[in-house]
N, C-alpha and C positions, 0 to 999 in steps of 0.2 A: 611436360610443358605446363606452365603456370597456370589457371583460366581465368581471364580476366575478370570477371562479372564474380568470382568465390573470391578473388583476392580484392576487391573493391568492396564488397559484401560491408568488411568493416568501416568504412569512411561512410557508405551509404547510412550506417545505422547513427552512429554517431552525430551526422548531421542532422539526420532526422529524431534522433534523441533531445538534441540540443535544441533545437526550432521548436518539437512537441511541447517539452519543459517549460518553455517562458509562453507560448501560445496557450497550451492548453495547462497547464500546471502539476498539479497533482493526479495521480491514477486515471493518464488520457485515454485509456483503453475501456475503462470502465464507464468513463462520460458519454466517448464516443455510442456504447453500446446502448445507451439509455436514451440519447436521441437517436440514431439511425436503427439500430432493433427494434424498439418500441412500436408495437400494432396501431394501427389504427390510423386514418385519415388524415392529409398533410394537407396546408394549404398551398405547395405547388406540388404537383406531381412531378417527375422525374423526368419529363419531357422538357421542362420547363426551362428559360435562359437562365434565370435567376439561381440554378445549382450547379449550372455549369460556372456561371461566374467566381460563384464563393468559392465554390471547390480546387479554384486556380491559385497557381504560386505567385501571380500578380497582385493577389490582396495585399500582398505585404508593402508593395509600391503603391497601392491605392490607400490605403490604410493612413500612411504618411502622406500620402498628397491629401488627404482627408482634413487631418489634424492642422496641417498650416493651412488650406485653405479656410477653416472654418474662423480659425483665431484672427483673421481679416474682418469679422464683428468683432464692435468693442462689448457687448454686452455678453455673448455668446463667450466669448475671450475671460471677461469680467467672473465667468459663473467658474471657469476653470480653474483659473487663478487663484478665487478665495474657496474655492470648493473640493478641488482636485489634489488626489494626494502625486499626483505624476513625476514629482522631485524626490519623494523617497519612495514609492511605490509604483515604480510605472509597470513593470510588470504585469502588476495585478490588473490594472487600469484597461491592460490591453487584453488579459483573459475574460473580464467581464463581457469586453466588445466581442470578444472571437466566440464566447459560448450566447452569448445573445443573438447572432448571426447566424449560428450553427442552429439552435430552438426554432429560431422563426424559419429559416429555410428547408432547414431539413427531421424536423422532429412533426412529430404529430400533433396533433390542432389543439390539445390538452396543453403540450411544452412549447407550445407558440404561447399560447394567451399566458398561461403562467410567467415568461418571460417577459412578457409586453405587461405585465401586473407588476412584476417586480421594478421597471426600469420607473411605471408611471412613480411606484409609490418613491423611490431615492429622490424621482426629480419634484417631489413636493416638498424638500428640503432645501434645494438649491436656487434660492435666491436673496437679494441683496440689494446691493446698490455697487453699480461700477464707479469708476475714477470721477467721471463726468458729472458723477449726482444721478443720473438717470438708474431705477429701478428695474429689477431682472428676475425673472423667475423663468427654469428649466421646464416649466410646462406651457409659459407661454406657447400656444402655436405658432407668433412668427418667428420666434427664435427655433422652435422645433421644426419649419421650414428650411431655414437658412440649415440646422443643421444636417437635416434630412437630404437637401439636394448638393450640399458638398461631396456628402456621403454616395450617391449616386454615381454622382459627374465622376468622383475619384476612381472610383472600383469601374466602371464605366473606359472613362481616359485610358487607367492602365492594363484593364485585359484587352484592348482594341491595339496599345502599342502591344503588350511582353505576354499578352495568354498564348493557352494551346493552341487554338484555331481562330479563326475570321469570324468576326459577327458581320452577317447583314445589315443593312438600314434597318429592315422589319425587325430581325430579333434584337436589335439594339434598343427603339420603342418598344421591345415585350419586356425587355427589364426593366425600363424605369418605370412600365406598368407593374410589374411583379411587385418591386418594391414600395411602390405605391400604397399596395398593398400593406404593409406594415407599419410605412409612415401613418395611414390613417387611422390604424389601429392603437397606437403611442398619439394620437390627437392632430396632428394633420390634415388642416383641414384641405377640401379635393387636391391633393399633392399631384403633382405632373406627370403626366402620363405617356408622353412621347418626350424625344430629344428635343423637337422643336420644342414645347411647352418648357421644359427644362431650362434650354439658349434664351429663352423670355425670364423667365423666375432669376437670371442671372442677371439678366438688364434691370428691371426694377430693384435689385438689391445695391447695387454699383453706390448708388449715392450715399447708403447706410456704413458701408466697409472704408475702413481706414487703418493702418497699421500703429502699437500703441506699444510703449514700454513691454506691457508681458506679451504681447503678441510675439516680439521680438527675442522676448527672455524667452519664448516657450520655443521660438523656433531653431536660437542657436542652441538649448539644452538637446530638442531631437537631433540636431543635424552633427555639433560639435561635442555633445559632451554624453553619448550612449550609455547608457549603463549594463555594457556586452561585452565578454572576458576577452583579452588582448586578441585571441585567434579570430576571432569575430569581425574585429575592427573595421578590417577593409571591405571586407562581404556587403557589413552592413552601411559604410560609406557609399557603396555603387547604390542601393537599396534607396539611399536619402538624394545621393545624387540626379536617380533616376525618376523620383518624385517632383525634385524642384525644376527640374526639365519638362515635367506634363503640368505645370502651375502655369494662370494665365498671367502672360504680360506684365499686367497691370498691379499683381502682386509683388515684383520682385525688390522693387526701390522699397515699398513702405515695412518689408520684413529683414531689408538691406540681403538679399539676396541676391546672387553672381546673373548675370543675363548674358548669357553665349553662346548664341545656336550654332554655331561651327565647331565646337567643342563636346555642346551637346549632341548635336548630330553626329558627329565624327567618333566620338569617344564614347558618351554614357549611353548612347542608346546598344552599341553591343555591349556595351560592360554589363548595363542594365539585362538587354536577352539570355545573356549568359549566366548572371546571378540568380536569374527565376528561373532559367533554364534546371541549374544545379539545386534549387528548391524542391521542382517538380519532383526531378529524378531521386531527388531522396524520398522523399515524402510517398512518392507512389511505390516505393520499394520497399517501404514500411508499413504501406498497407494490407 
């Protein structure tokens, strides 16, 4: 009789082949081994929420709920647009993010700072002037705000819906403290430290955010036009589905986005369970 777990074997690899590839890029085995082997002193320990977070199949739905939320700034939106190779390059775009994630979280205090060096010196390149006339540079701190707590709220929203397990209230406030962490080291200044402080930093930003030509252009390029081989497609349609479903409210009109909680309720949040469900188990099987 057949066993199912040897004859599965091959889909498990394959998908976690194909995920590894465009995540981590070239020879992921050897990167991995250079932040997680690497001696010496981390700035979270293992206990910490902040590795259980990254280390979820949910990043991928927060990841995206990330990227549209942030582009809700026209200035933040403006540095992307003239600055970001994300229409021939997205790929890359997103291995940067996944190995800068991976340094700070989980590499030792050497291959944090090193990373947090690498990212300041890019963003002293990246400014301009948005649509508006108003002037932008990628180190301002409030635009590194705004970026920083999108980034939070995202990876946040979607391990509390589609992670392994239940965050508490308290380990919920320890990651947006953990991350804090990082924010302040990329120039952030005191970044938020609880959910409530967070739910505040989102109020004050309200009146700044409005949806703009590229906001729009960047959200149907992630949502309608993937650049993921045909097998992919629908995988990663639940993936985008499942983002614009933990987006708030008030972004849906200005990024002309779908708003339909009986749909999303009913439909993308098991589609969404199931798609990181089938992330985890490859990925952990690959491990």
């Amino acid at each position: 009789m057949t066993n199912t777990p040897d004859a599965l074997e091959p889909v498990r690899r394959w998908v976690a082949d194909q995920i590894r590839a465009r995540v981590i890029g070239d020879e992921p085995d050897d990167k991995a081994a250079a932040i997680f082997d690497a001696p010496g002193p981390r700035w979270f320990e293992e206990h910490r929420v902040i590795r259980r977070v990254h280390a979820d199949a949910s990043m991928f739905v927060g990841g995206l709920r990330a990227l549209l939320l942030q582009s809700m700034h026209p200035l933040a939106m403006a540095g992307v647009a003239q600055h970001s190779d994300y229409r021939t390059d997205p790929w890359g775009r997103l291995q940067r993010t996944a190995d800068f994630l991976a340094a700070t979280t989980f590499g030792n205090v050497d291959t944090a700072e090193a990373a947090v060096a690498r990212v300041r010196q890019v963003h002293t390149r990246v400014r301009g002037r948005a649509a508006d006339g108003r002037a932008y540079s990628a180190n301002d701190p409030h635009l590194l705000r705004w970026v920083h707590i999108c980034e939070v709220d995202s990876f946040l929203a979607s391990y509390r819906r589609y992670g392994a397990a239940e965050l508490t209230d308290a380990e919920a406030d320890q990651y947006v403290a953990d991350m804090a962490v990082v924010a302040e080291a990329l120039g952030v200044n005191h970044a938020p430290r609880s959910v409530a402080d967070l739910r505040a930093e989102f109020k004050d930003f309200r009146e700044e955010c409005h949806g703009t030509p590229e906001a729009r252009q960047a959200a149907r390029f992630l949502l309608l036009e993937p650049p993921v081989p045909l097998p992919a497609r629908a995988p990663y349609a639940v993936l985008g589905a499942a983002a614009v479903s933990l987006l708030p409210g008030w972004t849906r009109w200005p990024l002309r986005l779908p708003y339909l909680p009986v749909s999303e309720t009913m439909l993308v949040r098991p589609a969404g369970a199931a798609i990181t469900g089938l992330i985890r188990w490859s990925l952990t099987a690959a491990a």
